[in-house]
C-alpha angles and dihedrals in degrees: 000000000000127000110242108240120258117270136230132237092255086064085076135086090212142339132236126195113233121179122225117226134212088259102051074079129100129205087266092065095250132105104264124251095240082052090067087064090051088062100039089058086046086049100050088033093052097051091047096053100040095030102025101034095232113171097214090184103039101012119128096221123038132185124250123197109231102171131011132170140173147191133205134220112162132004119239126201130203132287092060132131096213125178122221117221117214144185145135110256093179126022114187132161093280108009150053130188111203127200104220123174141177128234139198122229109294094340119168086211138035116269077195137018140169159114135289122194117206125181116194120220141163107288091234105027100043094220131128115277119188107251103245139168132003089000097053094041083059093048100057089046087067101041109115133176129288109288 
C-alpha cells in the first residue's frame, strides 16, 4: 500500500494556527504521533463551533468520530507555530468526513494529513440525525474537490 503524497496548503479550505507546547514532545524530540490527533479534533471542532455554530456543552446534536486516519510525512518539535488545513471532503445527511492537515511554518508540504469521520446524533439518544442549518450551510462552504 502506498503512502498518498503530502499536500499543499491550497488543498485546504482554511487554516487555523495551533501552538505546539513542551509536552506534544516525546523523548525522541519529536511531537508525538497520538498528538496529531489532538490537532486534527482542535482543527474540525474549532471550525464547527466558530463557522458552524455547534454547542458542544448544551447542543442538541453532537458529532462522533466514527473513522480517522493519518499519514505522516515529516516530524515536527516544539517550539513551532504550525497551521492546520481543513475541509469537508464528503457531506452526507448525517455525516461528514473532513481532510485536515498540519503544517509546518510556512511549509510548502504536510508533516501530517488525514481523514476524520463524524456522525451526528441526538446528544441523548445516540442516533443519526440529518446535518441542518447553520452547521450544514458551513459544511458545504468547505467542501472541495477530490484530492
Amino acid at each position: 500500500m502506498s503512502k498518498p503524497s503530502a499536500h499543499t496548503p491550497d488543498q485546504y479550505y482554511t487554516h487555523i494556527p495551533i501552538t505546539t507546547r513542551w509536552m506534544d514532545n516525546d523523548i525522541y524530540g519529536h511531537v508525538n504521533n497520538v498528538v496529531y490527533y489532538s490537532y486534527f479534533d482542535t482543527i474540525v471542532n474549532q471550525f464547527l463551533i466558530e463557522r458552524g455554530g455547534l454547542d458542544i456543552a448544551n447542543g442538541h446534536n453532537i458529532g462522533l468520530i466514527v473513522h480517522s486516519k493519518c499519514d505522516y510525512h515529516a516530524s515536527i518539535a516544539f517550539p513551532i507555530q504550525i497551521k492546520g488545513g481543513f475541509r469537508v471532503n464528503r457531506l452526507g445527511n448525517s455525516s461528514v468526513e473532513y481532510g485536515v492537515a498540519i503544517f509546518a511554518d510556512d511549509s510548502k508540504t504536510a508533516c501530517a494529513q488525514g481523514v476524520l469521520t463524524h456522525v451526528f446524533v441526538e446528544r441523548s439518544s445516540q442516533k443519526p440525525v440529518r446535518i441542518t442549518g447553520k452547521l450544514r450551510a458551513a459544511l458545504e462552504s468547505a467542501v472541495m474537490p477530490e484530492i
